[in-house]
C-alpha positions in Angstrom: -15.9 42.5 45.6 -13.8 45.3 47.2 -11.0 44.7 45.0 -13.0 44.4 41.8 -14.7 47.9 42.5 -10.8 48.7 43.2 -10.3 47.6 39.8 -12.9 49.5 38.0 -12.2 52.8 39.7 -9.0 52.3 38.7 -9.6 51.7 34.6 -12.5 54.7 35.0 -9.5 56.8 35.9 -6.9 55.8 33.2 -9.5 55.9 30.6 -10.2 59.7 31.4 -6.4 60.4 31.5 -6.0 58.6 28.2 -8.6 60.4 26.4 -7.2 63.8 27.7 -4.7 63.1 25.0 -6.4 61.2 22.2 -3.6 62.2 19.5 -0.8 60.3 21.8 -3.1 57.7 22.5 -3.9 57.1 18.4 -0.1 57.4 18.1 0.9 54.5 20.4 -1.6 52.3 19.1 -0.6 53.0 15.4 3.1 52.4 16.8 2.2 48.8 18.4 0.2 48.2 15.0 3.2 49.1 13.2 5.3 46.9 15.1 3.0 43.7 14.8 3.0 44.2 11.3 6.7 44.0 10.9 7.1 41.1 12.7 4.2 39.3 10.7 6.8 40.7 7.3 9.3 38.7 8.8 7.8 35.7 9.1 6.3 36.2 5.2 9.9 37.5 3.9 11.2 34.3 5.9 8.7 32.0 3.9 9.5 33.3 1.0 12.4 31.4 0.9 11.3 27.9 1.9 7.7 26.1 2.0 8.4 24.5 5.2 10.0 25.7 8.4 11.5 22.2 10.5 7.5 20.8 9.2 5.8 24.0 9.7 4.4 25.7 6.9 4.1 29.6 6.6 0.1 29.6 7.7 0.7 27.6 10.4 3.3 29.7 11.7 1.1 33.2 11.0 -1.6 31.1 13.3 0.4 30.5 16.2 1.6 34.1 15.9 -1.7 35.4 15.9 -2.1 33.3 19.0 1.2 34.4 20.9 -0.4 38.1 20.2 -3.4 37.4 22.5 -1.9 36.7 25.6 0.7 39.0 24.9 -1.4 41.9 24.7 -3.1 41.1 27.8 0.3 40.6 29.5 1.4 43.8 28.2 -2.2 45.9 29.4 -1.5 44.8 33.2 1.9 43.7 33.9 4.5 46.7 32.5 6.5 45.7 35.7 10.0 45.8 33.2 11.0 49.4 35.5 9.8 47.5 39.1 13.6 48.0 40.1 14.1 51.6 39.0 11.1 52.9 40.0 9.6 50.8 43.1 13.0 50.2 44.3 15.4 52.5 44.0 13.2 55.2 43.7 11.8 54.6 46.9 7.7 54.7 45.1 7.3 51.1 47.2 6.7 53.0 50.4 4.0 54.6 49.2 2.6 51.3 47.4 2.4 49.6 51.4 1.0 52.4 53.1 -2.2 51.7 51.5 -4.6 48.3 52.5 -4.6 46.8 49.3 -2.3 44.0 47.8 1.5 45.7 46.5 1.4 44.0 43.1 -2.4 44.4 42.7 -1.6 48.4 43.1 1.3 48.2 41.0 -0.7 46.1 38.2 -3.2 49.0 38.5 -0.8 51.5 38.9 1.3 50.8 35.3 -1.6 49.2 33.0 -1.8 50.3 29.6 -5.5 49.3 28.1 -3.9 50.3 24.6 -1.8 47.2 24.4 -5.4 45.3 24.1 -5.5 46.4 20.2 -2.8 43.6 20.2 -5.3 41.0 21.2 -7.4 42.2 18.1 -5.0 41.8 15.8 -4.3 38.2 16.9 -7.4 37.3 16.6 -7.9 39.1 13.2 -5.0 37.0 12.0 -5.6 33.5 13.6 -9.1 33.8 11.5 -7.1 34.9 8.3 -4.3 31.5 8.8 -7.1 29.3 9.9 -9.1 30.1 7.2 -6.4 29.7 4.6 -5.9 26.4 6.5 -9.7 25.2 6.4 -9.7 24.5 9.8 -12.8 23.8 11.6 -13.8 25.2 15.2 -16.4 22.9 17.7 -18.8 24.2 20.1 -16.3 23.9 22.9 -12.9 25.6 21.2 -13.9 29.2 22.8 -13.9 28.1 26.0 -10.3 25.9 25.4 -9.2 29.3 23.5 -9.8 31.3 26.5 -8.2 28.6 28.8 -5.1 28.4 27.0 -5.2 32.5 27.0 -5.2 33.0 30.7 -2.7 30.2 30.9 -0.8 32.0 28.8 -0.9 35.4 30.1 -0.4 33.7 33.6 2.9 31.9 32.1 4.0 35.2 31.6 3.2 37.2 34.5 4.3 34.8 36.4 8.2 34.9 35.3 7.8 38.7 34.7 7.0 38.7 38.7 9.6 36.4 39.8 12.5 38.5 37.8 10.8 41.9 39.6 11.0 40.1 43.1 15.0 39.8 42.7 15.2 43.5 43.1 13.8 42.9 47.0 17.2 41.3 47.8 19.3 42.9 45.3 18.0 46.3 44.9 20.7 48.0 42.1 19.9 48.3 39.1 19.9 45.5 36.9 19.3 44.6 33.0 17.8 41.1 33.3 13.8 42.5 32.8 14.9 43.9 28.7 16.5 40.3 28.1 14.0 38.4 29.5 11.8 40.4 27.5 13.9 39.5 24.0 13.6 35.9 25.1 9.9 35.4 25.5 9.7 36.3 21.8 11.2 32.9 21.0 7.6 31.4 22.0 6.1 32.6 19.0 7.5 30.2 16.8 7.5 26.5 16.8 10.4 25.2 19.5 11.6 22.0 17.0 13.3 24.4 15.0 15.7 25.0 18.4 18.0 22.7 19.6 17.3 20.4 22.6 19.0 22.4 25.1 16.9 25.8 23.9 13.5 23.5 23.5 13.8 22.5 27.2 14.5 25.8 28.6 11.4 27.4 26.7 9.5 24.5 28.1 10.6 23.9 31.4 12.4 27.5 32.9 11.4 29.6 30.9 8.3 28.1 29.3 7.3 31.4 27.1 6.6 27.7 24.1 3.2 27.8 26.4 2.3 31.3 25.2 2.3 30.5 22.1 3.3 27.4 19.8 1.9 24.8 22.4 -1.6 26.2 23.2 -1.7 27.2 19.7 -0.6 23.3 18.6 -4.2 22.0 19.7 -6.2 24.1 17.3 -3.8 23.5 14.3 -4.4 19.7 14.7 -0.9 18.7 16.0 -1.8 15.6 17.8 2.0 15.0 19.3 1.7 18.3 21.3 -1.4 17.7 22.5 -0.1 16.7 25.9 1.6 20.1 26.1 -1.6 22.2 24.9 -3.7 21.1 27.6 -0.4 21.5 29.6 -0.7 25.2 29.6 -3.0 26.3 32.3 -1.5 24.2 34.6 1.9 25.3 34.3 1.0 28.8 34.2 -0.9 28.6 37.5 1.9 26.5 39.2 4.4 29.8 38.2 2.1 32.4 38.9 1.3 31.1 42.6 5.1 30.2 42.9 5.9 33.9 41.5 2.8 35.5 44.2 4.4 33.5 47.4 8.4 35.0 46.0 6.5 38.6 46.1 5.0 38.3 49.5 8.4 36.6 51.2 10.4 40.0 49.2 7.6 42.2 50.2 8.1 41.3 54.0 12.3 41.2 52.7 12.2 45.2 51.7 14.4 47.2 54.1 12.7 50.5 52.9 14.4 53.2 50.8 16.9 55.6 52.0 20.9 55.1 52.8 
């Protein structure tokens, strides 16, 4: 309870210094709108080429990126972590983040959400609805509850190896530029991974498994009975990385030599 009042305090407070400035606030979420759309142009330019990407047709791509956008957005509301090193690190701001009685990555989480980014989330949604209904697909009483299941395994998927690329900065603490690349390879999760080659499919699934963000959760509701093992695959391997990634932080956290020469 302590830590969900910590929780709510904290939004209460970003949400007044947000509003402060609605005009920059409308901007940014026009600019992530923007941003989504020309991703979803790429996809229809790509189409417009071929019927059929390695089996996948153009609305069944559009669906799993509407999916991928879900647990993205959510992702990208609590976990900006990408300037951990700079900031936290080099910076010297971690001192201040363990002088305090509550959890360092909960603080941090806290400390760098950006509630905007849940617009994404919307638009996913908004699209899923527009490919599945071009795709007369059907929903059952229980595909909520499997949506929101895949969601969270999804956004834990991603925390999870977002965490464990911060926690390298507690034993190498320069500067590094693995957090941008990292970032340019999750987005190779929102498309189908048999269009990749064997060694690319394996790393999305079994390193770096950003394929459980998107094209393998999103794989049950299109009907796509061979990755069905993978679907229901999801929140399991996102809780196995995100623990994994919470024991790396608290072994770094008790690593940290402080900052200073």
């Amino acid at each position: 309870m302590f830590y969900i009042s910590i929780f709510f305090q904290y939004v209460s407070q970003y949400m007044k210094t947000r509003l402060e400035y609605r005009a920059d606030l409308a901007v940014e979420v026009v600019s992530d709108l923007l941003f989504q759309a020309v991703n979803l142009i790429f996809i229809l330019v790509v189409f417009g080429h071929t019927s059929y990407l390695s089996g996948w047709n153009r609305d069944e791509i559009i669906f799993i990126y509407g999916f991928f956008l879900v647990p993205y957005a959510l992702f990208s509301s609590f976990f900006n972590i990408w300037d951990f090193n700079e900031r936290y690190i080099v910076k010297g701001e971690f001192d201040r983040i363990l002088t305090r009685p509550v959890h360092s990555l909960f603080q941090i989480v806290l400390e760098r959400m950006e509630l905007e980014s849940l617009f994404g989330a919307v638009t996913g949604l908004v699209i899923m609805f527009y490919a599945g209904e071009q795709l007369g697909l059907s929903i059952s009483w229980y595909d909520p509850f499997l949506f929101i299941l895949l969601v969270l395994g999804g956004v834990m998927v991603y925390a999870g190896i977002f965490v464990l690329i911060a926690c390298i900065s507690f034993w190498a603490d320069a500067r590094t530029s693995i957090m941008p690349m990292m970032y340019n390879i999750g987005n190779y999760g929102r498309y189908p991974v048999d269009i990749y080659n064997g060694a690319i499919r394996f790393v999305l699934t079994w390193i770096l498994p950003f394929a459980f963000v998107g094209v393998y959760p999103a794989a049950y509701f299109l009907g796509k009975h061979e990755w069905l093992a993978y679907s229901f695959l999801t929140p399991v391997i996102g809780l196995v990385f995100f623990c994994l990634s919470i024991i790396v932080w608290n072994q770094g956290v008790k690593k940290y030599r402080g900052a200073g020469n």
